[in-house]
C-alpha positions, 0 to 999 in steps of 0.5 A: 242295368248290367254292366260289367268290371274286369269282367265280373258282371253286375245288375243294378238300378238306381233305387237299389243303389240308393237302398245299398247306400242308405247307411253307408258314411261318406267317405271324404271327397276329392274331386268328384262327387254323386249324390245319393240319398241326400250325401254326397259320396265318392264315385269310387265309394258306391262303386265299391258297395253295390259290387262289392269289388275292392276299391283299387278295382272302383276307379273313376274311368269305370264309376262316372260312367256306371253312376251316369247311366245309372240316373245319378248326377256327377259334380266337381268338387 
């Protein structure tokens, strides 16, 4: 799926999601969460590794939607 972020654009799935987070640690959630290889992580989190883009750039209004399309369930904390 393409999508594009101050207009930087990427191309993601869900399984590359997932290899890119294989051995990331979770940060601490706050309010939200998205399950990838069995942790729970930060929205924001996995939006800053799979594009690499600072995290005041990965905010919420842009990875819920992102992570959603992606295939990925998003849970209130």
């Amino acid at each position: 799926m393409k999508y594009t972020i101050n207009s930087a654009t990427f191309d993601d799935d869900k399984q590359s999601v997932e290899t890119e987070m294989e051995f990331i640690r979770p940060d601490p959630i706050r309010k939200y969460y998205v399950i990838v290889n069995h942790r729970r992580y930060s929205p924001n989190q996995v939006l800053e590794v799979i594009t690499g883009l600072p995290r005041v750039q990965c905010k919420t209004l842009y990875s819920v939607p992102i992570l959603h399309r992606l295939g990925f369930k998003i849970h209130k904390y």
